[in-house]
C-alpha positions as CSV (number, residue, x, y, z in Angstrom):
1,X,20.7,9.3,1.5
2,X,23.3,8.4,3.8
3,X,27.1,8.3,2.3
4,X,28.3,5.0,2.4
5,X,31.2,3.5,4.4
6,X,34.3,2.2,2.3
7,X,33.0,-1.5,3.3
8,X,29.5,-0.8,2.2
9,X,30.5,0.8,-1.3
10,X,33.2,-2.4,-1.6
11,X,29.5,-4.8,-1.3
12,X,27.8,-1.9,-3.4
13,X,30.2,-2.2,-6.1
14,X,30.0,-6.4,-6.0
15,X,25.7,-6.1,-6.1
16,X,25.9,-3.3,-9.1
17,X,27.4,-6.0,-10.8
18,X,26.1,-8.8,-9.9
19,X,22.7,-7.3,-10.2
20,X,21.2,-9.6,-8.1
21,X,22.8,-11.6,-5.8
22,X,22.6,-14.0,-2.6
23,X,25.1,-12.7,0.5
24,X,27.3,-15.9,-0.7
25,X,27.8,-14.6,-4.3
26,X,28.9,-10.7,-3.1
27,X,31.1,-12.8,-0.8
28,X,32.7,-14.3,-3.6
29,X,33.3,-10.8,-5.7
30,X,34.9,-9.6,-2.6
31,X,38.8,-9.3,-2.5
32,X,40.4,-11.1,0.0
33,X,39.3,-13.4,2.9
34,X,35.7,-12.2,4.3
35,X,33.2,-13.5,6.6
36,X,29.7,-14.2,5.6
37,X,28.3,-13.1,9.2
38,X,30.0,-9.3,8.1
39,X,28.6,-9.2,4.8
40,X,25.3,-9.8,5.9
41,X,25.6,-7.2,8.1
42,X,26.7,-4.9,5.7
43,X,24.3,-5.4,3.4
44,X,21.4,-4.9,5.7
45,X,22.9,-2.2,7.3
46,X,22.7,-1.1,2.9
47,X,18.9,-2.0,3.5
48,X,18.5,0.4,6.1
49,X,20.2,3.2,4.6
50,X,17.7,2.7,1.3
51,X,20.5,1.4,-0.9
52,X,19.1,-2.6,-1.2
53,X,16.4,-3.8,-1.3
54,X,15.9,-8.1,-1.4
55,X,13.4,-10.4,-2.7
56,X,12.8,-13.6,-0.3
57,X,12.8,-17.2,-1.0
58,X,11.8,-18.9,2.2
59,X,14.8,-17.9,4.6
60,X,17.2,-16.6,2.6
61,X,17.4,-13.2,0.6
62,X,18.4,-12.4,-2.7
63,X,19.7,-8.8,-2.9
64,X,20.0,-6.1,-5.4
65,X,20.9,-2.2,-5.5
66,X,18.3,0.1,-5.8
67,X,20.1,2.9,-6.6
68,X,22.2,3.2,-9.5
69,X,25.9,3.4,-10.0
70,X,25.8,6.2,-11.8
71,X,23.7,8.3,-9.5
72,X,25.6,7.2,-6.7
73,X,29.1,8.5,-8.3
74,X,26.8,11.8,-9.6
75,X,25.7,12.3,-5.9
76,X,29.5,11.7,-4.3
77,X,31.0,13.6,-6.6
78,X,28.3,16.7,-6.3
79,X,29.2,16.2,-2.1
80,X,33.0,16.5,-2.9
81,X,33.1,19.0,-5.0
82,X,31.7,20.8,-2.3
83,X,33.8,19.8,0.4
84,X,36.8,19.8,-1.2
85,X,36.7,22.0,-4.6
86,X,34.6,24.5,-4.2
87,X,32.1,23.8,-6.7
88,X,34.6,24.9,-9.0
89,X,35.9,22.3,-11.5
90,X,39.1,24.4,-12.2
91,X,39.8,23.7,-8.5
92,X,39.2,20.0,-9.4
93,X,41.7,19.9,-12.7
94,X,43.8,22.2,-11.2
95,X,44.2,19.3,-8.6
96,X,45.0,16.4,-10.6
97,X,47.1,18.4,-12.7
98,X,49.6,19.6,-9.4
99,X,49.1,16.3,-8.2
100,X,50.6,14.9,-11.3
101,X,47.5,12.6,-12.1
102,X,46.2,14.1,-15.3
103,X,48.1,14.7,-18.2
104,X,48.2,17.9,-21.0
105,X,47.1,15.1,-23.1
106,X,44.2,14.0,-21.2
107,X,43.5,17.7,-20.7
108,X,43.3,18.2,-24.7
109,X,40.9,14.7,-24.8
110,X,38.6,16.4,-22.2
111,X,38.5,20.0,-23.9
112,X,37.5,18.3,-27.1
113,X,34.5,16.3,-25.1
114,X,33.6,19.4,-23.8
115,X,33.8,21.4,-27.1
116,X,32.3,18.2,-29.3
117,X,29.1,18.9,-26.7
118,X,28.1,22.9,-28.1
């Protein structure tokens, strides 16, 4: 599947949840001032790449996601871990942590997930 545009996850995130949803009602999740013409674009453009699918009643469509959330993050983060870590998670925490965007305490939260999974 083809990675999605900043736009295109910004409709994604309004349809995962919404659920289902007419191009009017993701318009309305959307921040700020969009243009209904754009969003319909978009979200076909999400049709295309296998991402929405729609059910139709007469003219119009009603659209929903037909891939998950979750496997959408799980397949973005697999593809920049890559690019940009690696594969190596202590690359990744290593990161955040020079970057000032993870705590010692956070660190100690995740370290018990981790050791609360054996």
């Amino acid at each position: 599947m083809e990675r999605l545009t900043n736009k295109e996850e910004e409709v994604m995130q309004a349809l995962w949840k919404l659920e289902r949803a007419f191009v009017k009602e993701i318009l309305a999740e959307l921040p700020g001032k969009q243009h209904y013409n754009t969003i319909s674009t978009i979200v076909r453009n999400l049709e295309d790449k296998g991402y929405v699918s729609y059910n139709a009643f007469g003219k119009t469509h009603q659209y929903f996601p037909v891939i998950t959330k979750e496997d959408y993050t799980k397949r973005f983060m697999n593809l920049a871990m890559k690019r940009y870590f690696n594969n190596n998670y202590k690359n990744l925490v290593s990161f955040f942590a020079k970057e000032e965007k993870i705590s010692a305490e956070e660190l100690r939260e995740i370290l018990e997930i981790i050791e609360n999974k054996k």
